[in-house]
C-alpha positions, 0 to 999 in steps of 0.5 A: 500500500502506498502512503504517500511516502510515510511509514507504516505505523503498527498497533505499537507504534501508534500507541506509543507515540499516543502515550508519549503526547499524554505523558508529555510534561514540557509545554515546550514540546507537546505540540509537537508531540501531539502532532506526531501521534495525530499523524501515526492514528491517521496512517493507522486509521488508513491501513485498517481500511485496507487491512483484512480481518477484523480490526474492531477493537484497534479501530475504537482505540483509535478513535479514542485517541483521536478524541484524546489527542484533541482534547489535550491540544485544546488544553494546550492551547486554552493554556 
């Protein structure tokens, strides 16, 4: 599958940099953090699509995320 030039992202991947953005405690660099597991989700959420099998479980945990990364960048940024 072509991703336009980015890497794939396994289920370890993505969460990782989930839980590193979560666990960020440097203002400084918590966008940033963010940001990268906002593009990790996002490929992931891609590959499933094209995934076969069944990826319910994964694909809930993603959109979780989705909803935590973008409740932490609200908090950041009301900050």
């Amino acid at each position: 599958m072509n991703t336009g030039g980015a890497k794939s992202v396994d289920s370890a991947g993505w969460r990782k940099l989930y839980t590193a953005a979560l666990f960020e405690i440097d203002r400084t660099g918590l966008l940033d953090r963010i940001t990268h597991a906002e593009e990790a989700v996002a490929l992931r959420v891609r590959e499933l699509l094209h995934a076969a099998g069944d990826h319910i479980e994964e694909g809930e945990a993603l959109e979780d995320a989705k909803y935590g990364l973008n409740a932490l960048r609200n908090n950041s940024e009301a900050v």
